[in-house]
C-alpha positions as CSV (number, residue, x, y, z in Angstrom):
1,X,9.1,163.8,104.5
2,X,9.5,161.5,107.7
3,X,10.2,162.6,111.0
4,X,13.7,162.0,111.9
5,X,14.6,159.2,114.3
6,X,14.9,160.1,117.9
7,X,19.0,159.5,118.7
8,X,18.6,161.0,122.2
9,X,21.0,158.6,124.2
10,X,20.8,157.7,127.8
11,X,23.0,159.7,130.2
12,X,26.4,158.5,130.9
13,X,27.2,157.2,134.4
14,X,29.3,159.1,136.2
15,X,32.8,158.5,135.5
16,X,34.8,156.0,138.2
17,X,37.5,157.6,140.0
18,X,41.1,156.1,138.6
19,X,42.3,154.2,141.4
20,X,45.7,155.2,143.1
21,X,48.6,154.4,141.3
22,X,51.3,151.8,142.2
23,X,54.7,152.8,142.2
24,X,56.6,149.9,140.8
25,X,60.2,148.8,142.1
26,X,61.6,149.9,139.1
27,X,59.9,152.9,138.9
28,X,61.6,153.9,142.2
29,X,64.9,152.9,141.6
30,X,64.7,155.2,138.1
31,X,63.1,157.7,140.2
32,X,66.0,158.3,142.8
33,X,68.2,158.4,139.0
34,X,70.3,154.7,140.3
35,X,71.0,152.8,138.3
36,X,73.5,149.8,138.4
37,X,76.6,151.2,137.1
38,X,75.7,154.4,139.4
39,X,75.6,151.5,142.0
40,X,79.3,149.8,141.8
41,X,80.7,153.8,141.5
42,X,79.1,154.2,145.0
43,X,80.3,150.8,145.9
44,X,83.9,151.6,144.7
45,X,83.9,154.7,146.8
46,X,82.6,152.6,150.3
47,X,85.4,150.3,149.4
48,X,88.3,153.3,149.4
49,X,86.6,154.7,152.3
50,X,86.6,151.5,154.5
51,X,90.1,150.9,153.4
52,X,91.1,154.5,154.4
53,X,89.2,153.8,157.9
54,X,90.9,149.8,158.7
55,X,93.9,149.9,156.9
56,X,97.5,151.7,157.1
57,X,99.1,153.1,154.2
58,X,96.0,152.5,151.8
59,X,96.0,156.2,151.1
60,X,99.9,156.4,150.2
61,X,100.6,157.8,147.0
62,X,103.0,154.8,146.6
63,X,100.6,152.3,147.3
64,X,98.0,154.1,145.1
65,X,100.4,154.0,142.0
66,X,100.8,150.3,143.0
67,X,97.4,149.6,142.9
68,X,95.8,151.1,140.2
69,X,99.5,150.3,138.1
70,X,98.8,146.4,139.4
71,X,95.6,146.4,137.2
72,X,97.0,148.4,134.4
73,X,96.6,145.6,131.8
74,X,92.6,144.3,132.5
75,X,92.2,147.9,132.4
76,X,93.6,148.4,129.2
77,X,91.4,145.4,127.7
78,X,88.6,145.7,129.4
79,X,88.1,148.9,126.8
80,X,87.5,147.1,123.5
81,X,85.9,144.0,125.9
82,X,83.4,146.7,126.7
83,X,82.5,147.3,123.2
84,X,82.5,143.8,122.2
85,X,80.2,142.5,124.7
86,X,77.8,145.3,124.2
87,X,77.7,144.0,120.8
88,X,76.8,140.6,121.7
89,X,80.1,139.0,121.9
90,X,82.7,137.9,123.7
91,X,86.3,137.2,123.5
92,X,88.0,134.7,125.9
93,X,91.5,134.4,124.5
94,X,92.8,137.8,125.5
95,X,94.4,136.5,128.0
96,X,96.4,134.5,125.9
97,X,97.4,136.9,123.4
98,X,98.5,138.9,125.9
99,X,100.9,136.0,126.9
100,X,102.0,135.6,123.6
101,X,102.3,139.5,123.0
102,X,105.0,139.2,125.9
103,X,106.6,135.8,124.3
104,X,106.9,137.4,121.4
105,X,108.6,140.4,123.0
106,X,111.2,138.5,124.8
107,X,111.6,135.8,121.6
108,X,112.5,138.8,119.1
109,X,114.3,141.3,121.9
110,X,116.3,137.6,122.4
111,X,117.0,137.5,118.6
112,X,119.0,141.4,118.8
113,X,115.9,143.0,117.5
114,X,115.7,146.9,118.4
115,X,112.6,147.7,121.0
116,X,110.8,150.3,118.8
117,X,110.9,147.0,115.9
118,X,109.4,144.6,118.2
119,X,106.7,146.6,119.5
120,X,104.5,147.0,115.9
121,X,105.4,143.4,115.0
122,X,103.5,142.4,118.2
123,X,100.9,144.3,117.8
124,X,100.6,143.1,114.1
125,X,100.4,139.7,115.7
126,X,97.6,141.2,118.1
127,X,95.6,142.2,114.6
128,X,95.9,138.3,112.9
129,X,94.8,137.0,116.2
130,X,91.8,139.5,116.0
131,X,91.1,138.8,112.5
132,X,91.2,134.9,113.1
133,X,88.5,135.1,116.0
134,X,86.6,137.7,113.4
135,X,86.8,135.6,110.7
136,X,85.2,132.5,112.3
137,X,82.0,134.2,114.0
138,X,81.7,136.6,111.3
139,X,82.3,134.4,108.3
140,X,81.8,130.9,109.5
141,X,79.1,131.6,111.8
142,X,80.5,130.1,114.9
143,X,79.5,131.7,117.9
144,X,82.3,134.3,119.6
145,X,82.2,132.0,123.2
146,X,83.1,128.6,121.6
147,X,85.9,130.2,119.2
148,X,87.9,132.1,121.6
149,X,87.8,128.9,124.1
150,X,89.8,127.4,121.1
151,X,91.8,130.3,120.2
152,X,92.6,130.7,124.2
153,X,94.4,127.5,123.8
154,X,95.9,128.1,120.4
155,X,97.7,131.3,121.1
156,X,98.9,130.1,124.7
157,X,100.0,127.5,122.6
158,X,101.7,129.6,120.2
159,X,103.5,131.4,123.1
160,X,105.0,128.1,124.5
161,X,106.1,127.3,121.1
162,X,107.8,131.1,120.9
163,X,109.7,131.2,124.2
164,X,109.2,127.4,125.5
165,X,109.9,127.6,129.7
166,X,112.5,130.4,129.6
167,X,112.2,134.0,130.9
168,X,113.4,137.3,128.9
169,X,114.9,140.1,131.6
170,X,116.9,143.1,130.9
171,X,114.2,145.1,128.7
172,X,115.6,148.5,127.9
173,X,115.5,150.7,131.0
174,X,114.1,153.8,128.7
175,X,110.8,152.1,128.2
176,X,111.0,149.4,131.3
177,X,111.2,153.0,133.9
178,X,107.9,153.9,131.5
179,X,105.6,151.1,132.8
180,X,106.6,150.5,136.4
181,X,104.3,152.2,139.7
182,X,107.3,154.2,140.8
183,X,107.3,156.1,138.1
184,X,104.2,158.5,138.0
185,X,103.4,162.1,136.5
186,X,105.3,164.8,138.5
187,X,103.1,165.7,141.3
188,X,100.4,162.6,141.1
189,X,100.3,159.1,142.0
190,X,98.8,158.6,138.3
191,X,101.8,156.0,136.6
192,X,102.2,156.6,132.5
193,X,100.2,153.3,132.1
194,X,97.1,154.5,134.2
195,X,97.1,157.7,132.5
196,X,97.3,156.3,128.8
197,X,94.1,153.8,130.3
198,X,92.2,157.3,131.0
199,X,93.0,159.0,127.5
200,X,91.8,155.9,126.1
201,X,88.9,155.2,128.1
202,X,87.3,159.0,127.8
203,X,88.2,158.4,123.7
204,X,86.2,155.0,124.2
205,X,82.9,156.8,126.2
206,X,82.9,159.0,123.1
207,X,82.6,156.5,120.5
208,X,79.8,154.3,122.3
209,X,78.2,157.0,123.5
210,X,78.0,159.8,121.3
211,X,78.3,158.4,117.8
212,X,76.6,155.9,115.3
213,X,79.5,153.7,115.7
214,X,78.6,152.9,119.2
215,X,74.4,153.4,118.4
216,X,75.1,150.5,116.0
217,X,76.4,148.5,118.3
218,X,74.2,148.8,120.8
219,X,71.6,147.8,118.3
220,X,73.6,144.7,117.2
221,X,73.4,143.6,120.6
222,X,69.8,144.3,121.4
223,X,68.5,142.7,118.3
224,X,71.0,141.7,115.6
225,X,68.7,140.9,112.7
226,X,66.5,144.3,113.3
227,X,69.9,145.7,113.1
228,X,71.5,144.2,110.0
229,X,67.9,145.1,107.9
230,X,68.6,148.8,110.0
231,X,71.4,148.9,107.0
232,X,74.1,148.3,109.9
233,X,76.9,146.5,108.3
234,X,76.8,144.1,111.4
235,X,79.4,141.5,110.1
236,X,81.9,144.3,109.6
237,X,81.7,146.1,112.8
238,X,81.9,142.6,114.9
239,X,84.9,142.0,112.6
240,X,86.7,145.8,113.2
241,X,86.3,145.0,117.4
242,X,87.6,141.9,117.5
243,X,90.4,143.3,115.9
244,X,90.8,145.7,117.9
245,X,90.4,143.3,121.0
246,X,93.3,141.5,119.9
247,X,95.5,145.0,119.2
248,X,94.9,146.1,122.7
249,X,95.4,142.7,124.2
250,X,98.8,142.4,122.5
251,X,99.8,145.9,123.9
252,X,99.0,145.1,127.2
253,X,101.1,142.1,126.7
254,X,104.5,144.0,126.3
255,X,102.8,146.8,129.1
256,X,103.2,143.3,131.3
257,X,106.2,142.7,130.1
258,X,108.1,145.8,130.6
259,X,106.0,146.5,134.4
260,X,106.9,143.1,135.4
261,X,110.6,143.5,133.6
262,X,110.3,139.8,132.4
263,X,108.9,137.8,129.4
264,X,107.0,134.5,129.7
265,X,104.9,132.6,127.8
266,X,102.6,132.0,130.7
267,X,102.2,136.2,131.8
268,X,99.0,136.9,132.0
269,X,97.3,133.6,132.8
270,X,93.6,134.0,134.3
271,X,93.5,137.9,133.0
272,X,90.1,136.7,131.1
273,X,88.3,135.8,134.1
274,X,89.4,139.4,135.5
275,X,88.3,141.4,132.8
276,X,85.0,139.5,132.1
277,X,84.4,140.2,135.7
278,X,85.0,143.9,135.5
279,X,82.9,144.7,132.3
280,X,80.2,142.4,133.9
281,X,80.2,143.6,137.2
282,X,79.5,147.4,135.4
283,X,76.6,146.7,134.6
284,X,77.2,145.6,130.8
285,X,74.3,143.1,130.1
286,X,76.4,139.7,128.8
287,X,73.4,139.3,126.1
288,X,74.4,142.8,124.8
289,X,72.2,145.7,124.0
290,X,73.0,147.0,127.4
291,X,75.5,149.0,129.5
292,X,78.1,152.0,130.2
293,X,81.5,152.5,130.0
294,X,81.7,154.6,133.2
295,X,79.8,151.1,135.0
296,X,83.0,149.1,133.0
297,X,85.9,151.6,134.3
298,X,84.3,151.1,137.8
299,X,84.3,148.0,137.2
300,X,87.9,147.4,137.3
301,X,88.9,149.9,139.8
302,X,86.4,148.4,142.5
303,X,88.0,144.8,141.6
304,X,91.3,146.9,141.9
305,X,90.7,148.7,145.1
306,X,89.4,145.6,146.6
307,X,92.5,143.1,145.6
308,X,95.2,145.7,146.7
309,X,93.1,146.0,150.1
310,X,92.9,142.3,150.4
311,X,96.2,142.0,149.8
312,X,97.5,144.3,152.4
313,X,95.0,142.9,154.7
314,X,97.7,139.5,154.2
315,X,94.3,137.9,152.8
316,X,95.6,134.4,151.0
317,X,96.1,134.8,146.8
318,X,93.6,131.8,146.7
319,X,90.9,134.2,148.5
320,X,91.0,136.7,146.5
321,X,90.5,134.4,143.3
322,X,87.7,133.0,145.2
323,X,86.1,137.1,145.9
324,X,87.0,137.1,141.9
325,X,84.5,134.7,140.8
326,X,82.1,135.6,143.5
327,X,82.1,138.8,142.2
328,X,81.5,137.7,138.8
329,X,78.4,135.4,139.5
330,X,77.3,138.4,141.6
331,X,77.3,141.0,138.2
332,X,75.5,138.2,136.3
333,X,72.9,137.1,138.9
334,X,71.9,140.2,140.4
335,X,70.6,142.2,137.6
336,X,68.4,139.2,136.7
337,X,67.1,139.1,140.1
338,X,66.0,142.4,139.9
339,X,64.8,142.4,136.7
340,X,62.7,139.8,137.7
341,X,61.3,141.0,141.1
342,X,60.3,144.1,139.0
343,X,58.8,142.3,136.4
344,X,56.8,140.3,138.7
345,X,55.9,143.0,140.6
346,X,54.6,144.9,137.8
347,X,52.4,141.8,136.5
348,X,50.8,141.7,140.0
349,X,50.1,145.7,140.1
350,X,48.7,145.1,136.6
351,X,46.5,142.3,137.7
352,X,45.0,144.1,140.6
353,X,43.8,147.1,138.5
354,X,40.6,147.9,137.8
355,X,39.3,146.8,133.8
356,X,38.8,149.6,131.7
């Protein structure tokens, strides 16, 4: 029998210590637990604070009431736009189904209909307008931005064609004194409208948040075909929140009407910019896949907070529309700054580390 070969090997070099670690950009910012939702809530509260500091009467429960009643509506919408834009998608014609929500109001409360008829007609309305902006991306496979920039003008159309130039008044008191900022809950400056807005929105975190209704739609939006072969019935769940887009849009159209005590086919005009802006500014990525309620609901009140201070500042209605859209290239632009600064960053700490 041979001798077996020698398979003594030559000593290992001693092993390199690992060189220091970079802490990234990102890394930091996850570190200290900020994120940019966490951001626009700290942002919000700077704003009340400096308005508390430079301005009389910001901290009146009356003009409170006012100012969080003033942006009841692209509150109310900026719920199911949340969800929708997670999702991928978009809807641009809330706006005008909120103006023909209110046409239809004062067109049928015109006519001698009862109130309590009226209401769930209109929001049957807000359901076919849903279903129509549904049924084309879903179906036709038109994409949700270039649909509901036609359906914008079709149901502004539609409200023109409901109430022409005229102007409804003389809504019954009962629900009228319902919607308006001076009445509130005994003992708050929280108005019916503004409360109804928080039921909503905490029933709203739930579902995206803490069920596989919202888990799916945070996967349509990250990666919609991963998602569909997932077994997530993605055409149906695009379909159920447009619907519900429209429902909610159509609500806050008679919420206008009654707040405002007047129905016109042109209420509402430009709401689309302000609740883009608000779910945008949150922190909910516009490609889907990404965001928080809570950064949404922030969202609006900051863009609240801030008009009503404007406003008592006597800052010009054409400024503030200008602070708007800065605002909303801001919520777009920024997170893609930072994103790319960290990617960069993290490219160059990767370059300069040792090969292993």
């Amino acid at each position: 029998m041979g001798m077996a070969p020698d398979t003594q090997t030559a000593p290992r070099p001693p092993a390199e210590a690992p060189a220091p670690r970079v802490t990234t950009a990102g890394e930091f910012v996850r570190s200290v637990g900020l994120r940019w939702d966490t951001a626009v809530g700290a942002l919000l509260v700077a704003v009340f604070v400096v308005g508390l500091g430079t301005t009389d009467g910001f901290a009146s429960g009356e003009n409170l009431a006012f100012a969080f009643n003033d942006i009841a509506e692209v509150a109310l919408i900026a719920l199911p736009m949340t969800l929708l834009v997670v999702a991928g998608q978009v809807d641009l014609s809330v706006a005008s189904m909120l103006g023909l929500g209110s046409a239809l109001t004062g067109a049928l409360w015109n006519a001698g209909w009862a109130f309590e008829l009226i209401v769930p007609v209109v929001l049957l309305v807000g359901v076919a307008g849903g279903l129509l902006n549904g049924w084309l991306v879903t179906r036709v496979g038109l994409p949700s931005l270039a649909v509901t920039i036609g359906t914008l003008a079709l149901y502004r159309g539609l409200a023109s064609v409901a109430l022409g130039s005229d102007a409804v008044t003389d809504f019954p008191q009962t629900y009228a004194s319902w919607a308006v900022d001076t009445t509130t809950i005994p003992g708050t400056f929280i108005t019916y409208p503004i409360a109804l807005f928080s039921t909503l929105a905490v029933a709203t975190a739930v579902l995206l948040h803490s069920t596989a209704f919202g888990r799916s739609l945070f996967a349509i939006g990250a990666q919609e075909e991963a998602a569909y072969f997932a077994g997530i019935r993605v055409k149906r769940l695009k379909l159920i929140l447009f619907v519900v887009t429209g429902v909610f849009a159509a609500f806050a159209g008679i919420v206008f009407t009654l707040r405002y005590g007047s129905a016109r086919a042109d209420n509402g005009l430009g709401f689309e910019m302000l609740v883009i802006a608000s779910v945008l500014l949150g922190g909910v990525d516009f490609d889907g896949g990404k965001g928080t309620l809570f950064g949404a609901v922030a969202g609006v009140l900051l863009i609240g907070v801030l008009k009503n201070l404007l406003t008592l500042n006597d800052v010009p209605n054409e400024v503030q529309v200008i602070v708007t859209g800065l605002l909303l290239v801001a919520s777009v632009l920024t997170p893609r700054v930072i994103a790319s600064v960290i990617e960069r960053r993290h490219r160059r700490a990767a370059g300069g580390a040792p090969e292993s």
